[in-house]
VMD Tcl script that builds the backbone (N, CA, C; Angstrom):
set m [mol new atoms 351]
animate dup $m
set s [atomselect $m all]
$s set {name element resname resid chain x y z} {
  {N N UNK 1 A -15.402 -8.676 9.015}
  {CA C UNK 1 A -16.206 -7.827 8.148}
  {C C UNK 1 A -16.363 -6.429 8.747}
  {N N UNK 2 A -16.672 -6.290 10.065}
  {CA C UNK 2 A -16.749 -4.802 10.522}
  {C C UNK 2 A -15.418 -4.225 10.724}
  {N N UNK 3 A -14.222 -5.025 10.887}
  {CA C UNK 3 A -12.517 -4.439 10.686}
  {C C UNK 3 A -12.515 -3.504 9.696}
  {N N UNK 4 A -13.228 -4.390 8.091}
  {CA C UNK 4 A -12.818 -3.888 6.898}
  {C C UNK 4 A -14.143 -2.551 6.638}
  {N N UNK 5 A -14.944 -2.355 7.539}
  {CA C UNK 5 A -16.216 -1.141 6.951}
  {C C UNK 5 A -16.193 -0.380 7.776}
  {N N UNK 6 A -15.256 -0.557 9.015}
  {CA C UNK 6 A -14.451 0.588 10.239}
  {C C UNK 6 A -12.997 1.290 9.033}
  {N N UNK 7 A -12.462 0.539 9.210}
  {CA C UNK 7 A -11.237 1.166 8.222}
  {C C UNK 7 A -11.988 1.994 6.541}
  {N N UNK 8 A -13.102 1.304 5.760}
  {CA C UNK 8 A -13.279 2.474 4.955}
  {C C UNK 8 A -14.032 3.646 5.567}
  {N N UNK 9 A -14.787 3.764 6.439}
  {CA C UNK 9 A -15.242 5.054 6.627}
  {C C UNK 9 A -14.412 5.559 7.090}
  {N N UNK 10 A -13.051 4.836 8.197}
  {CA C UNK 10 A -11.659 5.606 8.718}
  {C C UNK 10 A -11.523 6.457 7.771}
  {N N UNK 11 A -10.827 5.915 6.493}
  {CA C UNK 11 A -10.395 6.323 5.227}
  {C C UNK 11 A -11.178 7.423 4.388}
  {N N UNK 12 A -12.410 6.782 4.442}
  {CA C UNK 12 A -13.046 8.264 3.601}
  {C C UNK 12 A -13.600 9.327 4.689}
  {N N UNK 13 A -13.037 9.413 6.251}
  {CA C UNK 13 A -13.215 10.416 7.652}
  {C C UNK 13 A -11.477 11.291 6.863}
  {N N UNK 14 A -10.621 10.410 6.799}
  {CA C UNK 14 A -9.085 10.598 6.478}
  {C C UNK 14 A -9.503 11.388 4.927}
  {N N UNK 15 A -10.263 11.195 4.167}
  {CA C UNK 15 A -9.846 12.223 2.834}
  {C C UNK 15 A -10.994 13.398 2.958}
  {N N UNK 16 A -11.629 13.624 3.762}
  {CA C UNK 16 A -12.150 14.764 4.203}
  {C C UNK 16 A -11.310 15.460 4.807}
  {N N UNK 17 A -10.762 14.913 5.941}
  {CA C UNK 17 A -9.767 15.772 6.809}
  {C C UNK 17 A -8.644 16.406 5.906}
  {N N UNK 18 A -8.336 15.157 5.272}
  {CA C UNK 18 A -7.127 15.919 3.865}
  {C C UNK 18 A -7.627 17.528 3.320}
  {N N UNK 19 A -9.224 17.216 2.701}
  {CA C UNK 19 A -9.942 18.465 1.574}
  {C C UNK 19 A -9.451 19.394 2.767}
  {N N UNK 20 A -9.961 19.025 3.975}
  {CA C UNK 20 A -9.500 21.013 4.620}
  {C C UNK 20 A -8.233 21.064 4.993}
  {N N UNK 21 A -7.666 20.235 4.893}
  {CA C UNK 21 A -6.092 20.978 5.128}
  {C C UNK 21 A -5.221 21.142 3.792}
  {N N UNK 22 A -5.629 20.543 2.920}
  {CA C UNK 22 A -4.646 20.690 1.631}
  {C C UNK 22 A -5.643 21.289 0.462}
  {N N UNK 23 A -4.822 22.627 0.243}
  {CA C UNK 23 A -5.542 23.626 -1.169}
  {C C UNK 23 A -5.693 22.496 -2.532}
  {N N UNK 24 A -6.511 22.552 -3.123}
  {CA C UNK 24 A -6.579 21.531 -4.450}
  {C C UNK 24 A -6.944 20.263 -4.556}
  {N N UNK 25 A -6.981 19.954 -3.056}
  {CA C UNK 25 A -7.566 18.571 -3.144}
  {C C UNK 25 A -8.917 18.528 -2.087}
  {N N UNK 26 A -10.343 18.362 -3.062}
  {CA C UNK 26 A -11.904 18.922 -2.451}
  {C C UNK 26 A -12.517 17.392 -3.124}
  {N N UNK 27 A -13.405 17.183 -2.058}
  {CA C UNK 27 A -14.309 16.171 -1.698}
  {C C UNK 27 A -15.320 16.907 -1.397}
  {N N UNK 28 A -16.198 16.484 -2.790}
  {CA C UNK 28 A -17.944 17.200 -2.506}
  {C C UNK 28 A -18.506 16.960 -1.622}
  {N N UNK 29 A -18.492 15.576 -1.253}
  {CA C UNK 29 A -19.765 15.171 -0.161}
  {C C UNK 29 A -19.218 13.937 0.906}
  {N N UNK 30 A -19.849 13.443 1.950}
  {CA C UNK 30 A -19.343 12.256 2.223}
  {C C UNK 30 A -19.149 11.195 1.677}
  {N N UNK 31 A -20.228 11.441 0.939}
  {CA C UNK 31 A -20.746 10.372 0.094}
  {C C UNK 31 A -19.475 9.710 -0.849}
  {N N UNK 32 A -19.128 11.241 -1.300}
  {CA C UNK 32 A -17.847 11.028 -2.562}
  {C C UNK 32 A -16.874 10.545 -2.109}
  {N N UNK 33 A -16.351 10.764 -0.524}
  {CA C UNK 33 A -15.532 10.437 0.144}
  {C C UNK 33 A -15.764 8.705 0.469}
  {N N UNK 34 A -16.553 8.399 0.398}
  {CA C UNK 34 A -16.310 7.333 0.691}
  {C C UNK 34 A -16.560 6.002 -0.835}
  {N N UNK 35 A -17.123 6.866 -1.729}
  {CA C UNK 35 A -16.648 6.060 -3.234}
  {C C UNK 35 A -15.112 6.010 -3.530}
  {N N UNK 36 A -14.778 7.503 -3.026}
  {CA C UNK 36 A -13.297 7.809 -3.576}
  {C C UNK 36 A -12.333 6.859 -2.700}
  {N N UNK 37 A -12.518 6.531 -0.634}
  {CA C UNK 37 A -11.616 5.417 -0.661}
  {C C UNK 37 A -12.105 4.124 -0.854}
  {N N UNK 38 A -13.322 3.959 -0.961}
  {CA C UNK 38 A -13.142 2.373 -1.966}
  {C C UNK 38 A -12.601 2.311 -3.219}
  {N N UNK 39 A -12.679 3.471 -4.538}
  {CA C UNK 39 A -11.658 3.334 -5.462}
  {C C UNK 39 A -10.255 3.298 -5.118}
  {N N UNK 40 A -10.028 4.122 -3.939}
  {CA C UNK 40 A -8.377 4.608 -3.881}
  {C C UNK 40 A -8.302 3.410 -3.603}
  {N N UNK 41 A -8.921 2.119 -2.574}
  {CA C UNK 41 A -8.717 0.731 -1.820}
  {C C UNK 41 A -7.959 0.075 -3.253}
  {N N UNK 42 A -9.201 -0.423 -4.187}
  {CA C UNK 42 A -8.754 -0.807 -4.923}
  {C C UNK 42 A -7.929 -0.577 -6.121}
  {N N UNK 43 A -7.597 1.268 -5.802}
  {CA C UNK 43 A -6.544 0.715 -7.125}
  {C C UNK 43 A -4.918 0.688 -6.475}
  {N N UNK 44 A -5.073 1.478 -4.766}
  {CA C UNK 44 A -3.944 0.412 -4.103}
  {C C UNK 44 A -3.546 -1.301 -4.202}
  {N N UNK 45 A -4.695 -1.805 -4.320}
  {CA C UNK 45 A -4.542 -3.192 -4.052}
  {C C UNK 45 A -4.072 -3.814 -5.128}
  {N N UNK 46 A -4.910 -3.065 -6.946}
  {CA C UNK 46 A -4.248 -3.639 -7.633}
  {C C UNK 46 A -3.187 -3.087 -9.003}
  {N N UNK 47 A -3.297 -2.318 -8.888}
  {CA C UNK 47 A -2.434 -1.717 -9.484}
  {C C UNK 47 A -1.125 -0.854 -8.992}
  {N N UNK 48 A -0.987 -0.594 -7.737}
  {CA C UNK 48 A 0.339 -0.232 -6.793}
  {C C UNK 48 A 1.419 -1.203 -6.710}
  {N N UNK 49 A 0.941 -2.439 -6.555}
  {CA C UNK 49 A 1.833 -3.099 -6.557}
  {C C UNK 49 A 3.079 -3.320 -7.823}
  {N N UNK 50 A 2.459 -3.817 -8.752}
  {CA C UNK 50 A 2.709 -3.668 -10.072}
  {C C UNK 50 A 3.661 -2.065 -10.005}
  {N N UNK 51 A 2.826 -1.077 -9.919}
  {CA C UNK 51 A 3.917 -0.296 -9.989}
  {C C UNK 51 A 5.172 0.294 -8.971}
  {N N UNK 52 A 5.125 -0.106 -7.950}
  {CA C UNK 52 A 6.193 -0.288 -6.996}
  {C C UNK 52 A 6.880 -1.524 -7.403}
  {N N UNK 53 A 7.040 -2.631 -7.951}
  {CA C UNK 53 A 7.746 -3.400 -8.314}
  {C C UNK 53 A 8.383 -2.710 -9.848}
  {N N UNK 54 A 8.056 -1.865 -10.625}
  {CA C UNK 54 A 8.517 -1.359 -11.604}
  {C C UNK 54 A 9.671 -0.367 -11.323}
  {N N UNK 55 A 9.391 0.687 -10.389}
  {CA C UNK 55 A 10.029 1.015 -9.752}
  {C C UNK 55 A 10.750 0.795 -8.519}
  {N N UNK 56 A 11.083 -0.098 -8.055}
  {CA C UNK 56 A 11.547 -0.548 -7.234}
  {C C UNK 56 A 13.199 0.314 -6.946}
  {N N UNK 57 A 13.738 0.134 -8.142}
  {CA C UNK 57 A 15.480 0.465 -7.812}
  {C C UNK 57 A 15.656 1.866 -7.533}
  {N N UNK 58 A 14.556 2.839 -7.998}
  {CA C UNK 58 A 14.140 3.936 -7.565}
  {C C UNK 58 A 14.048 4.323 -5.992}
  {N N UNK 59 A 12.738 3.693 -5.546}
  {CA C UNK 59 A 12.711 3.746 -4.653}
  {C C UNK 59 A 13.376 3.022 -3.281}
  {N N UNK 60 A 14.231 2.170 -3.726}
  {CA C UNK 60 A 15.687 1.306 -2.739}
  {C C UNK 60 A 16.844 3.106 -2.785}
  {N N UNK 61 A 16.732 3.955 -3.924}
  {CA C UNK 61 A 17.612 4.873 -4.382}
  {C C UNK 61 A 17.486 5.539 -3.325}
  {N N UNK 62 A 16.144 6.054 -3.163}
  {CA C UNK 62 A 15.518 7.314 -2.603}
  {C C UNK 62 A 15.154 6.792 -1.140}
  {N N UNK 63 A 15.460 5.621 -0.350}
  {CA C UNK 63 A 15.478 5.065 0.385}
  {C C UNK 63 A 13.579 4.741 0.996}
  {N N UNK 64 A 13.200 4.574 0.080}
  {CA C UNK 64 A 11.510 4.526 0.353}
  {C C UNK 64 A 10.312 5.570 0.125}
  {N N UNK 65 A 11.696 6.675 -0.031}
  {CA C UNK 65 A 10.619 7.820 -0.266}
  {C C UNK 65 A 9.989 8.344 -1.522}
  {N N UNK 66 A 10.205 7.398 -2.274}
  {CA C UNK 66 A 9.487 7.148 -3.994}
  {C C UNK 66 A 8.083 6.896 -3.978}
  {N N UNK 67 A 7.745 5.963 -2.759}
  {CA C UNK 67 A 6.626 5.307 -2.162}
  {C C UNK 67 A 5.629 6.517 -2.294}
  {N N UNK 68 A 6.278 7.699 -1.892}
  {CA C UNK 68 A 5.160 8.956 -1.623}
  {C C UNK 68 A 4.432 9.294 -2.969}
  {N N UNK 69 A 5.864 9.256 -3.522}
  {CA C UNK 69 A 4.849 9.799 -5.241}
  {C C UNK 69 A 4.345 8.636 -5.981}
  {N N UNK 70 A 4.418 7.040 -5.184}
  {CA C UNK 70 A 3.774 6.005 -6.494}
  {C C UNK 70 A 1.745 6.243 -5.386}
  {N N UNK 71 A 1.833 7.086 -4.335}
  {CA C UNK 71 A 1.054 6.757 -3.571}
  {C C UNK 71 A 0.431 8.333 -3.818}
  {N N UNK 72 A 0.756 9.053 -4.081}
  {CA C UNK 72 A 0.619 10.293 -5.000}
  {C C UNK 72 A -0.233 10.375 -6.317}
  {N N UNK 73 A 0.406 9.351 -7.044}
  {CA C UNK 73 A -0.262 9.082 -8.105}
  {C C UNK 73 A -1.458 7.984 -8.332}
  {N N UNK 74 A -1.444 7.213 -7.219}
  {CA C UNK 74 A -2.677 6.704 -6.824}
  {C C UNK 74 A -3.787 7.765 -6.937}
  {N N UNK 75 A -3.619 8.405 -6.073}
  {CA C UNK 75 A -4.601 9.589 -5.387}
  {C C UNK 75 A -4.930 10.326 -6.557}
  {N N UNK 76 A -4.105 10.744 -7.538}
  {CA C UNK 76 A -4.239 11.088 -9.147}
  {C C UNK 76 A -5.122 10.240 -9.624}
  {N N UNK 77 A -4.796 9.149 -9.754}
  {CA C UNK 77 A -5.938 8.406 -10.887}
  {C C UNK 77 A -7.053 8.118 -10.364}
  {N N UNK 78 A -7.303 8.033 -9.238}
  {CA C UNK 78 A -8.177 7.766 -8.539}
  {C C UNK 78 A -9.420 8.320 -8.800}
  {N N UNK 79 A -8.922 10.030 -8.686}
  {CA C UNK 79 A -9.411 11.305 -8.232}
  {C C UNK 79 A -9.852 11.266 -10.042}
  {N N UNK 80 A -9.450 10.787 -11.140}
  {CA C UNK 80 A -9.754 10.872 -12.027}
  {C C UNK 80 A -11.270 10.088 -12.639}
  {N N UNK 81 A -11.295 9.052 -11.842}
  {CA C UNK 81 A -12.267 7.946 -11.634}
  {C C UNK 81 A -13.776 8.434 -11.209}
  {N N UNK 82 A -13.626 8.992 -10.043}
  {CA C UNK 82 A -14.600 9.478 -8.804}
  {C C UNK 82 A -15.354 10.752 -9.304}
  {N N UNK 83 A -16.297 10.758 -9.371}
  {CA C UNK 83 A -17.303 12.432 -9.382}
  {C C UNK 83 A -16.946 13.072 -7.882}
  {N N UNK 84 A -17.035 14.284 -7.754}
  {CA C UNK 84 A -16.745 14.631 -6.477}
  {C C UNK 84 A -15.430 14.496 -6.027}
  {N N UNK 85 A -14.242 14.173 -6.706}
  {CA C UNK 85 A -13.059 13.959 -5.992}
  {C C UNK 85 A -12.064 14.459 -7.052}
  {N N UNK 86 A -11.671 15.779 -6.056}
  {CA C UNK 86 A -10.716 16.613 -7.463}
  {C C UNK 86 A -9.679 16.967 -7.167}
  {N N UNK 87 A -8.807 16.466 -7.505}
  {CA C UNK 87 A -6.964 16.600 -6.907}
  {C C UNK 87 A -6.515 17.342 -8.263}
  {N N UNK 88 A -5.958 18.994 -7.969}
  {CA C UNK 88 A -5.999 19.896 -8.957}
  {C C UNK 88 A -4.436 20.130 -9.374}
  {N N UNK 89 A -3.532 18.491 -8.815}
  {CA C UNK 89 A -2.300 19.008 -9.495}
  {C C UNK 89 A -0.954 17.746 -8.333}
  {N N UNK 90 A -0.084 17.902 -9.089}
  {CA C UNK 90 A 0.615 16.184 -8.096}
  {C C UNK 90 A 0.941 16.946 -6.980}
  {N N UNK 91 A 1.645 18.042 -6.624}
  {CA C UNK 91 A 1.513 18.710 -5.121}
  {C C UNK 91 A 0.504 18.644 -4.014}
  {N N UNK 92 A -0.752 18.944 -4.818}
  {CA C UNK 92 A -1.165 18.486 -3.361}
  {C C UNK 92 A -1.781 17.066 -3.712}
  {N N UNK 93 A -1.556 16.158 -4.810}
  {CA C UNK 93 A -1.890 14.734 -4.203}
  {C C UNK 93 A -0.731 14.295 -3.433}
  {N N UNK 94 A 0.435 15.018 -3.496}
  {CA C UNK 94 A 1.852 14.692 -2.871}
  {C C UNK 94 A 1.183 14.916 -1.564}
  {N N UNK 95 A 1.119 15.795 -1.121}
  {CA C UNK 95 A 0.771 16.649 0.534}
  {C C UNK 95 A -0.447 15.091 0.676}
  {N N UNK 96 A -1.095 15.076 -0.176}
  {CA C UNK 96 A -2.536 14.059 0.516}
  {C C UNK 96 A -1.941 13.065 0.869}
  {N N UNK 97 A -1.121 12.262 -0.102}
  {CA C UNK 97 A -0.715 10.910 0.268}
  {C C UNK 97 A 0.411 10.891 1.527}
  {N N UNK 98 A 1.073 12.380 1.859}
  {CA C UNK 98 A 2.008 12.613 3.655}
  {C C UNK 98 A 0.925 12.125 4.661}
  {N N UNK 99 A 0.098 13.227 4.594}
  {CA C UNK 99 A -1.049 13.077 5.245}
  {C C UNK 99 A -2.360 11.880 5.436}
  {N N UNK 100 A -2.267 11.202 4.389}
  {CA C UNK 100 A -2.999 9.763 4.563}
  {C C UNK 100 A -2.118 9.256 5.291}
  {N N UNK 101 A -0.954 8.730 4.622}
  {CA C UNK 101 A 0.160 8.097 5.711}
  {C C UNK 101 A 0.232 8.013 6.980}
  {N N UNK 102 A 0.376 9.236 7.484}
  {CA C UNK 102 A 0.301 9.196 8.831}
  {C C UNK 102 A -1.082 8.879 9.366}
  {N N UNK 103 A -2.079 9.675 9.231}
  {CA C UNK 103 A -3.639 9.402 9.516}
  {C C UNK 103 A -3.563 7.688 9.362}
  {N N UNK 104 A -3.402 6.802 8.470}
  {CA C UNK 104 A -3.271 5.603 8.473}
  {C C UNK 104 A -2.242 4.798 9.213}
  {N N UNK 105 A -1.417 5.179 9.729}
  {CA C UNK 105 A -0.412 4.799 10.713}
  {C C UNK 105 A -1.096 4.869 12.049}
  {N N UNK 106 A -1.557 6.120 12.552}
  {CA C UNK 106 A -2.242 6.313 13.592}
  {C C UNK 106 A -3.528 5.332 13.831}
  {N N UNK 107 A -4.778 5.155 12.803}
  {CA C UNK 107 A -5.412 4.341 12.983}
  {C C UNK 107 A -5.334 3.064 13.238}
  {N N UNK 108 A -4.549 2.815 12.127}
  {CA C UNK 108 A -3.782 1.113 11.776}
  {C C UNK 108 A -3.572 1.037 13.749}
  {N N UNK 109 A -2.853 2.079 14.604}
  {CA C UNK 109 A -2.335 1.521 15.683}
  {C C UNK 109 A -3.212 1.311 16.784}
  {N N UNK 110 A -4.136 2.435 16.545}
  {CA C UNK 110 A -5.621 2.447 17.042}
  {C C UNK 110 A -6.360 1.568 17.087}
  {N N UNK 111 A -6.303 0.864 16.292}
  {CA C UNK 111 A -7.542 -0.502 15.654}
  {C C UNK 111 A -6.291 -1.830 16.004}
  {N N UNK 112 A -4.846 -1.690 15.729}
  {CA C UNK 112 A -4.792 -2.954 16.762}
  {C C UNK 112 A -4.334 -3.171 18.379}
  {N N UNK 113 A -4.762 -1.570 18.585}
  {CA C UNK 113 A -4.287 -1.371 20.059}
  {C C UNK 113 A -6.063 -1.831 20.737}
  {N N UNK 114 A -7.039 -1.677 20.000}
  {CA C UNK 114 A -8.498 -2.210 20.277}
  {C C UNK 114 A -8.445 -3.679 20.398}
  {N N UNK 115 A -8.009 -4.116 19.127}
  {CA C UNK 115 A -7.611 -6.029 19.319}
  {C C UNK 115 A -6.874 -6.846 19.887}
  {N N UNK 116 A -5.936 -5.745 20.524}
  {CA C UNK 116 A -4.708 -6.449 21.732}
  {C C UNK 116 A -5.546 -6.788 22.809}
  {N N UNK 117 A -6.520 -5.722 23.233}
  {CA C UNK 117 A -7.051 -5.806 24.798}
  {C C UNK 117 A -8.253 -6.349 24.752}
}
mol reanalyze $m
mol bondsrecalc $m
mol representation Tube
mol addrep $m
């Protein structure tokens, strides 16, 4: 239980850091930041899938890098959902979802480099 409420505040620490580095994509408050990654959680969980299996032959095409814009458009609908969370165009939800990526790679290694030792 504290794995999964370390990783959302990770996540909504990660879409703050996004608002100041990427023009167009602003998070009012913490607060919003952290509604916005429990929506983004769940509409990764259930509706990404579904659409990465739709696109699939696409992204086998583009050798994975389709992933960016089905993870792009997450961040789109998301941002559509949320008060406080305003992604002003698919460029910079493109730039957000580079930048989650990695920020989530890094943690992800962080948090099981904590559970190894």
């Amino acid at each position: 239980m504290m794995q999964i409420l370390l990783r959302w505040v990770l996540n909504a620490l990660a879409l703050v850091l996004v608002a100041y580095l990427v023009p167009g994509f602003l998070i009012a408050s913490f607060y919003s930041a952290l509604i916005a990654a429990l929506v983004l959680g769940l509409v990764n969980a259930l509706i990404r899938p579904l659409l990465f299996l739709l696109t699939l032959p696409v992204t086998i095409v583009t050798l994975g890098l389709f992933t960016f814009v089905i993870n792009a458009l997450m961040i789109l609908l998301a941002s559509t959902i949320v008060k406080g969370f305003v992604v002003s165009g698919f460029v910079p939800a493109l730039l957000a979802a580079i930048i989650l990526w990695a920020v989530s790679l890094a943690t992800n290694w962080l948090i099981n480099q904590t559970q190894d030792s």
